[in-house]
C-alpha positions in Angstrom: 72.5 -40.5 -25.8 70.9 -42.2 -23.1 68.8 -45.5 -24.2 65.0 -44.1 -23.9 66.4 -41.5 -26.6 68.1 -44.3 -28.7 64.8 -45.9 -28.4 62.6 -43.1 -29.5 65.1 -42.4 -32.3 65.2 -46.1 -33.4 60.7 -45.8 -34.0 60.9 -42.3 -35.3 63.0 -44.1 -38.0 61.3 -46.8 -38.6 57.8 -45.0 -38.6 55.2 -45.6 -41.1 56.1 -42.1 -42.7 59.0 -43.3 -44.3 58.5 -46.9 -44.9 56.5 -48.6 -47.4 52.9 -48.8 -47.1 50.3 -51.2 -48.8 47.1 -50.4 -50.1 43.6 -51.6 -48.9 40.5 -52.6 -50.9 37.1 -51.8 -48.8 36.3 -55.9 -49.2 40.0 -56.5 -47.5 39.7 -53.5 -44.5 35.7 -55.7 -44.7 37.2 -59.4 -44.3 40.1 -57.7 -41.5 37.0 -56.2 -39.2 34.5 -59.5 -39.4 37.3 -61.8 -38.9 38.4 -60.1 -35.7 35.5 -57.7 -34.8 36.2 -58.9 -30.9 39.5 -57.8 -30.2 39.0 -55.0 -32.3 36.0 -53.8 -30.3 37.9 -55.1 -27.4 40.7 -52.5 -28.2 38.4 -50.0 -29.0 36.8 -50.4 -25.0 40.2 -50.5 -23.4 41.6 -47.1 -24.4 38.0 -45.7 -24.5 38.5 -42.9 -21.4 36.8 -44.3 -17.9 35.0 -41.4 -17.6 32.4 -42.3 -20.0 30.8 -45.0 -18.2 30.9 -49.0 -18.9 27.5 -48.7 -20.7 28.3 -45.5 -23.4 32.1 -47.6 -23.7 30.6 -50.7 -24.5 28.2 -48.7 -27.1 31.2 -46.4 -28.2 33.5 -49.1 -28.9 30.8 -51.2 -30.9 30.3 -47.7 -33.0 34.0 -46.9 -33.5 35.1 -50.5 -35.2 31.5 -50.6 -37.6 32.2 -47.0 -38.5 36.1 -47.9 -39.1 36.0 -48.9 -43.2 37.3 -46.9 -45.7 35.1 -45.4 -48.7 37.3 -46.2 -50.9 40.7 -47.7 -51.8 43.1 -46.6 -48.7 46.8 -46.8 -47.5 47.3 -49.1 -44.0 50.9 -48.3 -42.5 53.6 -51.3 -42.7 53.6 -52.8 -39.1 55.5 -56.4 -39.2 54.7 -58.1 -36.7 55.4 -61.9 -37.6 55.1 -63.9 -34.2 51.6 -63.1 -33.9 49.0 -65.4 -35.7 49.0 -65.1 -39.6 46.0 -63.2 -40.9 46.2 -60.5 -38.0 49.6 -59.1 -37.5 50.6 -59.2 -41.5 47.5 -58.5 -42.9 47.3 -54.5 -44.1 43.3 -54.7 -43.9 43.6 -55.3 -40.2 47.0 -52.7 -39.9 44.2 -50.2 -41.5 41.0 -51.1 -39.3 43.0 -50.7 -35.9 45.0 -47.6 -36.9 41.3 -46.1 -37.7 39.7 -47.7 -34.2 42.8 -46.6 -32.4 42.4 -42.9 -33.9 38.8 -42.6 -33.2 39.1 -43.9 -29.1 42.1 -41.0 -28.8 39.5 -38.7 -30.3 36.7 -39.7 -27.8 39.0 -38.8 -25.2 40.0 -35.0 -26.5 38.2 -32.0 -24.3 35.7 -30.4 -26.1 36.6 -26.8 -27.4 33.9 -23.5 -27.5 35.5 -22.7 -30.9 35.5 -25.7 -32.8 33.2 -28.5 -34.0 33.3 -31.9 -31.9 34.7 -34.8 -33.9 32.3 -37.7 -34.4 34.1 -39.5 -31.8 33.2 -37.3 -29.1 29.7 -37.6 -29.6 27.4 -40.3 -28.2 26.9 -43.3 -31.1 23.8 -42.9 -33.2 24.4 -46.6 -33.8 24.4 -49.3 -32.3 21.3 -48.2 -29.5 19.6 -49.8 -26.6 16.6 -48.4 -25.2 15.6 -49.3 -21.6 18.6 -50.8 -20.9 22.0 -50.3 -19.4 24.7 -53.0 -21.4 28.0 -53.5 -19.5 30.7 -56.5 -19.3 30.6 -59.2 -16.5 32.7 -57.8 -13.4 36.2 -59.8 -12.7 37.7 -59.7 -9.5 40.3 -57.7 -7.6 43.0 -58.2 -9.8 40.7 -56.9 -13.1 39.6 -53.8 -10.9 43.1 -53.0 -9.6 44.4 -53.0 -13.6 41.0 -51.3 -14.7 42.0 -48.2 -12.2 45.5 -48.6 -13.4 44.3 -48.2 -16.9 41.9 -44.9 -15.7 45.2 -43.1 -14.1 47.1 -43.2 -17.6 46.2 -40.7 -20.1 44.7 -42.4 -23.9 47.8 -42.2 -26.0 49.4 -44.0 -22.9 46.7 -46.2 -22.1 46.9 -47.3 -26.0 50.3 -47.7 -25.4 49.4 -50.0 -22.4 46.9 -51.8 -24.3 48.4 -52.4 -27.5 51.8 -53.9 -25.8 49.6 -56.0 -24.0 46.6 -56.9 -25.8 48.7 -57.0 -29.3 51.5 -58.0 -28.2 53.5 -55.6 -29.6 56.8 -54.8 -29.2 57.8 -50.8 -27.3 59.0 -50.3 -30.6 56.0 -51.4 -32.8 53.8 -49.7 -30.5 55.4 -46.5 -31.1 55.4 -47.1 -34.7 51.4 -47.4 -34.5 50.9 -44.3 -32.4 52.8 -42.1 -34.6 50.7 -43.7 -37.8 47.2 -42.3 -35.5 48.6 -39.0 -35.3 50.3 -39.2 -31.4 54.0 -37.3 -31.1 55.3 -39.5 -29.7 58.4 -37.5 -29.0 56.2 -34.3 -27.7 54.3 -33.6 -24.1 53.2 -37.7 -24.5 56.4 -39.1 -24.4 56.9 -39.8 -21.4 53.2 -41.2 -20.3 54.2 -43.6 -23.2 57.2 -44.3 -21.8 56.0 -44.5 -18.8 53.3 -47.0 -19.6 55.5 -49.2 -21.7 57.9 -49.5 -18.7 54.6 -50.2 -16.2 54.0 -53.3 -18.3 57.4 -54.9 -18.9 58.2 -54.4 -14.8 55.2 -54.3 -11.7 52.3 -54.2 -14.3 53.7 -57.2 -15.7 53.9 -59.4 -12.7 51.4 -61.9 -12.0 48.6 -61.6 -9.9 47.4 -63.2 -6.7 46.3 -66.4 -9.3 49.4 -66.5 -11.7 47.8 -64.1 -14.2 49.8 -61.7 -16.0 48.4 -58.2 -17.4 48.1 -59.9 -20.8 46.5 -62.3 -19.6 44.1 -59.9 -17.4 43.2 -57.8 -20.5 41.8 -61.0 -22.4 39.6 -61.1 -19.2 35.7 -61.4 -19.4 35.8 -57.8 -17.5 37.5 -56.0 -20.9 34.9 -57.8 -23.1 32.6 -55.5 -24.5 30.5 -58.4 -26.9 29.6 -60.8 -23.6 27.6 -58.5 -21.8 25.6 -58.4 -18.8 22.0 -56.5 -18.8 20.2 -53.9 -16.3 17.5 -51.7 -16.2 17.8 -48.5 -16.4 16.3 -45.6 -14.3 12.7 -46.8 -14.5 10.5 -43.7 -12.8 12.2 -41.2 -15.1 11.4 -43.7 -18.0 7.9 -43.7 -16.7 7.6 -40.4 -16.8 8.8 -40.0 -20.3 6.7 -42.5 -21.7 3.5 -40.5 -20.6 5.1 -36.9 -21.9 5.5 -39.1 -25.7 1.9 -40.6 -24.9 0.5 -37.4 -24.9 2.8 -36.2 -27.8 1.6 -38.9 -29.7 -2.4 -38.3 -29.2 -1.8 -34.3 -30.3 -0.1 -35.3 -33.5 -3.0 -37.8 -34.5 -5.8 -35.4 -33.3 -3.7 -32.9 -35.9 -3.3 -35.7 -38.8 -7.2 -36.5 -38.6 -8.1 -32.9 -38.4 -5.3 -32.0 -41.6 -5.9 -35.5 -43.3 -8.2 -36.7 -45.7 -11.6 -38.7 -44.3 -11.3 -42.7 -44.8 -9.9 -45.7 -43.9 -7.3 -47.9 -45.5 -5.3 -47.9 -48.3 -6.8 -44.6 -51.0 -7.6 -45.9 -54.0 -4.2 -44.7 -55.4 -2.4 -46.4 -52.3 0.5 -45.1 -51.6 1.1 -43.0 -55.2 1.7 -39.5 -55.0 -1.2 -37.2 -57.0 -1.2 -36.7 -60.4 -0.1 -33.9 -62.2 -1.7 -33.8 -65.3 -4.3 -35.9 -67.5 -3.1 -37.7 -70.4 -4.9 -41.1 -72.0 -2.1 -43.3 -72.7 -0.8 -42.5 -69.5 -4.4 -43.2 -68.0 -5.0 -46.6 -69.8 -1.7 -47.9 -68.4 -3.1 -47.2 -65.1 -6.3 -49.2 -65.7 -6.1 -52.4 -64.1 -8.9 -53.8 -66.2 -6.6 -53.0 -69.7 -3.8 -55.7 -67.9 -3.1 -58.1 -70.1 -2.7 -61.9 -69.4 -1.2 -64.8 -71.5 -3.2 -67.6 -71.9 -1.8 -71.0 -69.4 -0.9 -73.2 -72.5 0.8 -70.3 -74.3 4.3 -71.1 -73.4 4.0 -74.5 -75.3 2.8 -72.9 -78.6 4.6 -69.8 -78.6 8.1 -69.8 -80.7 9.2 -67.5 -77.6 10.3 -68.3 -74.5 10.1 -65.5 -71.8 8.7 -63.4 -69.5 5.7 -62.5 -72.3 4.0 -66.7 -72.2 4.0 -66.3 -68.4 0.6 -66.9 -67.4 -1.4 -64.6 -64.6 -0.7 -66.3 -61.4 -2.0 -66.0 -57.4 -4.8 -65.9 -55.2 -5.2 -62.0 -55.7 -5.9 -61.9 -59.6 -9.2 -60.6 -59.4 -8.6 -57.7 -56.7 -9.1 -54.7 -58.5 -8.0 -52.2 -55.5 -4.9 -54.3 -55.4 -3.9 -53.6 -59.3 -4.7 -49.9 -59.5 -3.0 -49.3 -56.5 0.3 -51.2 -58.1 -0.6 -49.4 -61.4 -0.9 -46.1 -59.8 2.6 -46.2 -57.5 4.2 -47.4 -60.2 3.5 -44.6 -61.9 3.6 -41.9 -59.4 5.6 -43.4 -56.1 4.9 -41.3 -53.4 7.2 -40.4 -50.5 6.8 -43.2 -48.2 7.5 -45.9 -51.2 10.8 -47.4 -51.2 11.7 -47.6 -55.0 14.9 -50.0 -56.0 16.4 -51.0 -59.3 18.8 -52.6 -61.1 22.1 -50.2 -62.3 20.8 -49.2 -65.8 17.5 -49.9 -65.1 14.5 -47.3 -65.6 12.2 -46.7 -63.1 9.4 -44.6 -64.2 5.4 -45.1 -65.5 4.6 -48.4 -67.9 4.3 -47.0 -71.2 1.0 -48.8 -72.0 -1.0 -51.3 -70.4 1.5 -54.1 -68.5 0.7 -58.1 -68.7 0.0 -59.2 -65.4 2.0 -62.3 -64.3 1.2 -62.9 -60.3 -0.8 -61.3 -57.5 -1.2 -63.1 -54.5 -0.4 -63.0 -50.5 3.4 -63.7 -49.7 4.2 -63.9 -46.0 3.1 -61.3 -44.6 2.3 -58.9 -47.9 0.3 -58.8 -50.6 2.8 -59.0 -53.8 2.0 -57.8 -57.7 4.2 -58.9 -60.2 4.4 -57.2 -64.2 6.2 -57.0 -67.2 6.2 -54.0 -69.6 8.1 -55.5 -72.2 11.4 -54.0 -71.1 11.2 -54.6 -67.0 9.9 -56.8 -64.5 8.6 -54.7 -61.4 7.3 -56.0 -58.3 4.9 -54.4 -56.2 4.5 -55.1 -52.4 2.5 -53.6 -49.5 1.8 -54.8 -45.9 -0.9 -57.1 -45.3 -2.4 -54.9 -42.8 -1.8 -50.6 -42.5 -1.3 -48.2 -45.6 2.5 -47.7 -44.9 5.6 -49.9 -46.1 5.0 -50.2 -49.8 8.2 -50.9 -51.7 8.1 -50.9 -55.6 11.5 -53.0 -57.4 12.4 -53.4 -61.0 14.5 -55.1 -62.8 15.4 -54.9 -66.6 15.3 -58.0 -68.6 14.9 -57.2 -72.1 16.3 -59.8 -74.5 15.3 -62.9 -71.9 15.3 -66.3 -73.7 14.2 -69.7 -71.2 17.2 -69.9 -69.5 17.0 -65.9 -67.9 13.6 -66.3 -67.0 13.3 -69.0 -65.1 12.5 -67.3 -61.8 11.3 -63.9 -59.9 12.0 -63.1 -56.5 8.1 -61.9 -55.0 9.3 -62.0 -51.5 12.4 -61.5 -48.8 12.4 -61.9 -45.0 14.7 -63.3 -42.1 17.8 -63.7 -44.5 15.4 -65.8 -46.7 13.9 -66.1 -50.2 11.0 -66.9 -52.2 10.7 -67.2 -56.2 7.8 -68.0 -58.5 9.3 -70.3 -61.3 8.3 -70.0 -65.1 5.4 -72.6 -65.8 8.1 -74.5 -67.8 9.8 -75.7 -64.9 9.6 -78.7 -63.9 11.1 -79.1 -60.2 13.2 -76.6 -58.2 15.7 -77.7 -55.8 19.0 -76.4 -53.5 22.3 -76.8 -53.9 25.2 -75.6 -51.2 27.9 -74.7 -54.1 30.3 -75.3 -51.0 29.2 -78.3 -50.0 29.5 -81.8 -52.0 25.9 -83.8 -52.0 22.4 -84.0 -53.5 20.5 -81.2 -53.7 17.2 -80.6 -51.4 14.2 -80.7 -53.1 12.0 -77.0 -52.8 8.6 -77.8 -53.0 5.7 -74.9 -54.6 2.9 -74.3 -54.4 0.1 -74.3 -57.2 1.0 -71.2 -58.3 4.5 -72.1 -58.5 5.8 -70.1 -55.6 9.0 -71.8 -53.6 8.9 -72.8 -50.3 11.8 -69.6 -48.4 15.4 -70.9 -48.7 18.7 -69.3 -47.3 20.0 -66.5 -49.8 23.8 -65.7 -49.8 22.9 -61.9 -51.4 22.8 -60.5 -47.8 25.2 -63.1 -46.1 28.3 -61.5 -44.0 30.3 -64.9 -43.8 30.6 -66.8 -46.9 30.2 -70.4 -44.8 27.7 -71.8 -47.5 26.5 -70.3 -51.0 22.8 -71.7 -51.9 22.0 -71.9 -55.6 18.3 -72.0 -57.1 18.9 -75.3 -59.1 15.8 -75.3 -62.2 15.0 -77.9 -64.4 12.7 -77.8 -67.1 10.4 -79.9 -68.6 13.0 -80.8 -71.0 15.3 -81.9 -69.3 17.4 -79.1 -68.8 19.2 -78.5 -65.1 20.4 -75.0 -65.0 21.9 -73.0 -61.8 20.7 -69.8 -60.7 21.6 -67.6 -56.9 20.7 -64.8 -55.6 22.5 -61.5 -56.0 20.0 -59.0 -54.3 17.9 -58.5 -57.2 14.7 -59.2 -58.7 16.0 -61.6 -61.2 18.3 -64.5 -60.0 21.8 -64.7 -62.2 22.4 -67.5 -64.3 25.9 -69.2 -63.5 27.5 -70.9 -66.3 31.3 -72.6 -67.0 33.8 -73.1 -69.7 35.4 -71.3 -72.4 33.6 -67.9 -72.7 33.1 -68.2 -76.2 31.2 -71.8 -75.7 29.4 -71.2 -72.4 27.7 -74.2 -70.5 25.3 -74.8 -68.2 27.2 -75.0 -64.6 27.7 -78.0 -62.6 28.0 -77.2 -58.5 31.1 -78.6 -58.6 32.2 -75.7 -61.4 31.5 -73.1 -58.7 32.7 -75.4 -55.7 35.6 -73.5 -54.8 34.7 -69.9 -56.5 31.3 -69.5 -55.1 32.5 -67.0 -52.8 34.1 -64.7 -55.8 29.9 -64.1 -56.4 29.7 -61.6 -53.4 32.1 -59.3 -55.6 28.6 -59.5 -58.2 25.8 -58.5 -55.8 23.4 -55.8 -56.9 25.0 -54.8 -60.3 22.4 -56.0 -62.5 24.4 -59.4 -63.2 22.2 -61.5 -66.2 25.1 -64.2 -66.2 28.1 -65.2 -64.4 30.8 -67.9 -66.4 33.3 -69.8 -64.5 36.2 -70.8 -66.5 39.4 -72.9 -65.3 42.0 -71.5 -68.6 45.0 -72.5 -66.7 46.5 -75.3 -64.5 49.8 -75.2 -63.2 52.3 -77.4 -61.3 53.6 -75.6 -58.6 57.9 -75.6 -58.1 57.8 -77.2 -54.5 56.3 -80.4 -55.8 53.1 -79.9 -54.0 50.8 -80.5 -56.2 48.7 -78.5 -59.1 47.2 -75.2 -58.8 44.0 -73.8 -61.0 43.7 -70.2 -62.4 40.1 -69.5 -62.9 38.5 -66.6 -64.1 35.1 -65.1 -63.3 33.2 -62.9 -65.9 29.5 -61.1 -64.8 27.9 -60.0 -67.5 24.9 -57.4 -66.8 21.2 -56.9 -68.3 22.7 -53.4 -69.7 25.5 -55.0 -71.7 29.1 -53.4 -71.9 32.0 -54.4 -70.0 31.4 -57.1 -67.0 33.4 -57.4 -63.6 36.3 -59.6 -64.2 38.0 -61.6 -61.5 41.2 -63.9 -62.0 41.6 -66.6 -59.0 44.3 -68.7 -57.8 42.7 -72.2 -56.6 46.0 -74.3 -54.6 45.8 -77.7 -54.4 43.6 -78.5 -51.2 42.6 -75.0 -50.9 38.6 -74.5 -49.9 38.3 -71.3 -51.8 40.7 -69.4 -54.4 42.6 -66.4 -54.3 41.6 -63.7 -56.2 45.3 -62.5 -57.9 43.5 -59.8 -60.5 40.0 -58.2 -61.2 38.8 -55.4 -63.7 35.8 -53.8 -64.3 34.3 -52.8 -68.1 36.3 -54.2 -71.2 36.1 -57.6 -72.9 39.2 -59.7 -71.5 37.7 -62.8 -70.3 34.6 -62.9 -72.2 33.4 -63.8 -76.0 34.7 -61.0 -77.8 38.7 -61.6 -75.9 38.7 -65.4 -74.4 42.1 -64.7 -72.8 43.5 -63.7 -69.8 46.7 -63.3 -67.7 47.1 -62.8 -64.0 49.9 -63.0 -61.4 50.1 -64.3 -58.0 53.0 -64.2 -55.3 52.9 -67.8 -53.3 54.3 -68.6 -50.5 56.4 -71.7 -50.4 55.8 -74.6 -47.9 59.1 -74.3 -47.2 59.2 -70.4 -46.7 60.2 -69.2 -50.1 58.6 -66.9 -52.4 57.5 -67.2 -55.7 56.2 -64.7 -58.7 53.6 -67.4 -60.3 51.9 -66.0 -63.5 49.4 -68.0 -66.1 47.7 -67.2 -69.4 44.9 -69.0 -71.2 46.1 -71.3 -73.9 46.9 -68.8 -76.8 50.0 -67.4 -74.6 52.9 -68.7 -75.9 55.2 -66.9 -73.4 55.1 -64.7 -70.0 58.4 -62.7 -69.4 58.9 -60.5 -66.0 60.4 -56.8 -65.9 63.3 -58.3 -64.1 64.3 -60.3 -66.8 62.8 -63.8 -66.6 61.2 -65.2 -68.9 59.2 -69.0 -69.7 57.8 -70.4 -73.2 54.2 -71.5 -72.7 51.5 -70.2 -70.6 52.3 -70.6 -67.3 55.4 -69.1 -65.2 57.4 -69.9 -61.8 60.4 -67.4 -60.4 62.1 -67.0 -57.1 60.9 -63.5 -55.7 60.9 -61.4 -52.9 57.4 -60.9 -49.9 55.7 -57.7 -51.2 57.3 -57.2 -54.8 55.5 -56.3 -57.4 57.5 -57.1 -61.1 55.3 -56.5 -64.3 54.5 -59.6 -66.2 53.4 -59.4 -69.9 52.8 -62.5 -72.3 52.8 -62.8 -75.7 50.6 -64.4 -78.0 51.4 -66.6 -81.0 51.2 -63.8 -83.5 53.5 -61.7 -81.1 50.6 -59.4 -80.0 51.2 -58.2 -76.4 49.0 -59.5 -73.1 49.1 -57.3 -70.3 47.6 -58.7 -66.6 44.2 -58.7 -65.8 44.0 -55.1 -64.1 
């Protein structure tokens, strides 16, 4: 057998087909693609094919890697690779993301066929788009060109072959190993372009260039970077001459709208509400914004209630009557241009009686309406200027006391928020949960609207996590964020069955754990440290937290168990559940798992209950007396830990 068949025999065996593969969450394929979105788009440009021009590459290659997520839970292929950096080589959410980028640049290259439909690939990107402009890299010099036409000659399984021994620095045997996980034979009609290119790079492709570079080198080049980019216009007669045809296009459809449309100007007095369909009085008196009621200023210190119903009538816009019944009346009936949003479990249709009124007022650049029915808090928002744009949100928050309805988002723009507060609040202020330090005071205005702040409810990175910090006019400090919702969650810390208020530095390494919560109609989030543990190299202590979000509509929260080391910025997370009652009032326990790396290289199985665990045992046979555990184990096992409680009653992991 000569040695290129020994070879090709050695990575059929070794393929991902018959060798264990790990299973990626959407957050973990998420982290893999944001943490390393240039080389990924830079892979997806280099095996891109030629043909389709620097600009549709550079658009192409952006498309491929946003569009390269799973929906769901998915399997990445087992590449080892451990001389690269940790966090790309071994990490299965980035196996995953370039086996899918890879996959979809091979398909951009296929011919298209008369009898069968074009894969997305092989279509131009609906997104990202640039109008009027023509996007390519910065040009290199002869040595980038001369590897850029060497690149165009190959064909894309052995361009990718090229590229990934070069750029990845994989081995011929690795490479392989990937192409056969995105579908290439390896051993068929590409065989030898694969061999061929693999061979190119490790002899004359390999050499350096007239300056010392070296094709690895050359392919981290600002020429093969498709996110610094150089800008041109493009052809701008024909451009011209379109933007007269879409002028004229343009003047025909409003001549048609004013002649089809109904005569005045503005917003109708229904705004932007869809017509009614039948008559009905109860329904009619909700829509009546003279029947809006309105609690009196002073009624939140006399009332033996504390919530949303003592909140006084608030804003600059109380007395605009075209204002309210249009609210009133898209509330009701939300036509087609309204964009309607609420909270999981939340209703979203007509008041059923008349609504109390709580703000109404300009903010930024809308005009915003604020109810409460009892059961919901809805906001209603429309442009300043033009009838189009209205957006209608609710939120439920039945069963409020003081310390859920301390605040109400009335407006977002630019990555920013703004709240008005309950009258009983005192001052509002900002606090980094990452950061260490006094908290910056928010000032409002009259009304008791916030100055905007940073909110982490959109945020890609989680380099900082603001909290709305509230306290009241007795005294009481209590920590709120934003999770993409009308109502701010409340965070909280301890034991779940004796809840506190939060401290920042309760949330200090966890924060991040409260992307997991965004737009699931969280009321409360409770941090609780149930376990500390001292780790067997003698490095110190680790902290097993777990994080409980309860929602408005009751039933089982989201549950995550995290594994804080000692010196670590953020934990872990080592378990997480959704629905059921571990980790909250009605079952204050928990057990979770971890493997740990050693400093020293070894690997551990450490596991930890809350304090009624008397004892953790492993399926291989270990087993420890109290509520923490530490065994030798193997990278990538998975042994089943169960504890035991006092009474002998049996604790499976948090799963």
């Amino acid at each position: 057998m000569s040695s290129s068949q020994s070879t090709k025999a050695a990575a059929k065996a070794a393929a991902p087909h018959g060798s264990a593969a790990t299973v990626v969450d959407v957050e973990q394929a998420e982290a893999a693609l944001v943490e390393h979105y240039p080389r990924l788009v830079r892979l997806a440009y280099l095996v891109l094919p030629p043909g389709l021009g620097r600009n549709r590459r550079v658009l192409s290659a952006h498309a491929l890697v946003q569009r390269a997520l799973p929906r769901g839970r998915a399997t990445a292929p087992a590449v080892p690779d451990q001389r690269r950096p940790a966090g790309r080589g071994t990490d299965p959410g980035y196996a995953y993301v370039r086996c899918q980028v890879l996959r979809a640049a091979l398909d951009a290259g296929l011919p298209l066929r008369r009898a069968a439909w074009p894969k997305r690939a092989q279509l131009p990107p609906v997104l990202p788009q640039v109008w009027g402009l023509r996007l390519f890299p910065r040009s290199g010099g002869a040595d980038e060109l001369a590897l850029d036409q060497r690149l165009a000659a190959l064909s894309g399984p052995a361009r990718a072959a090229f590229v990934l021994r070069g750029l990845e620095r994989l081995t011929d045997d690795e490479v392989r190993r990937v192409l056969d996980a995105v579908g290439v034979d390896i051993e068929g009609e590409e065989a030898d372009g694969i061999d061929a290119a693999l061979d190119a790079f490790g002899t004359g492709a390999a050499e350096a260039a007239a300056d010392g570079r070296t094709a690895a080198v050359l392919l981290e080049s600002p020429e093969f970077d498709p996110c610094s980019l150089q800008a041109r216009p493009t052809d701008l007669m024909r451009r011209r001459q379109h933007l007269k045809a879409a002028g004229v296009a343009a003047v025909a459809a409003l001549v048609c709208g004013a002649l089809l449309g109904m005569p005045g100007d503005g917003w109708s007095p229904d705004g932007a509400a869809a017509p009614p369909y039948a008559k009905n009085p109860a329904a009619e008196a909700a829509l009546d914004p003279g029947k809006l009621t309105k609690a009196a200023p002073v009624a939140w210190k006399q009332s033996a209630r504390t919530d949303f119903s003592v909140w006084p009538a608030r804003g600059e816009l109380l007395d605009d009557q075209a204002l309210l019944r249009r609210a009133l009346a898209v509330w009701a009936r939300p036509g087609k241009s309204v964009r309607v949003s609420a909270t999981p479990g939340t209703p979203s249709g007509a008041p059923p009686g008349p609504a109390q009124l709580l703000f109404a007022g300009p903010v930024d650049g809308a005009r915003v309406v604020v109810l409460y029915d009892g059961l919901r808090v809805v906001r209603y928002a429309e442009p300043r200027e033009g009838t189009g744009g209205a957006a209608l949100d609710f939120a439920r928050v039945d069963g409020a006391d003081a310390a859920d309805s301390g605040a109400v988002v009335v407006g977002r723009a630019d990555g920013n928020v703004r709240y008005l507060t309950a009258p009983w609040v005192r001052n509002a202020s900002v606090r980094d949960l990452l950061k260490s330090g006094d908290a910056t005071a928010l000032r409002r205005t009259a009304d008791g609207v916030t100055d905007p702040f940073s909110s982490p409810a959109l945020a890609q990175e989680c380099r900082s996590w603001n909290a709305l910090q509230l306290r009241d006019h007795d005294g009481a400090a209590r920590l709120t964020t934003d999770l993409g919702e009308l109502t701010p969650a409340r965070l909280t810390a301890g034991r779940p069955d004796a809840p506190r208020d939060a401290a920042p530095k309760d949330w200090s390494r966890t924060a991040c754990s409260l992307a997991a919560a965004r737009s699931h109609g969280v009321r409360v989030v409770n941090s609780w440290a149930y376990a500390r543990q001292a780790l067997p190299d003698g490095s110190g202590s680790a902290e097993w937290v777990c994080t409980r979000a309860e929602t408005w509509r009751g039933g089982g929260g989201r549950v995550l168990a995290q594994f804080v080391a000692p010196g670590a910025r953020a934990g872990a997370v080592a378990a997480k559940a959704e629905g059921g009652a571990v980790c909250g009032v009605r079952e204050a326990r928990v057990l979770a798992g971890v493997l740990w790396k050693a400093r020293a290289g070894g690997w551990y199985l450490l596991a930890a209950g809350s304090k009624d665990v008397s004892s953790i045992s492993v399926s291989g046979g270990e087993r420890a007396s109290g509520n923490t555990l530490a065994v030798r184990s193997e990278q990538g096992s998975r042994p089943e830990v169960t504890g035991r409680l006092a009474d002998g009653t049996k604790l499976r992991t948090l799963r």
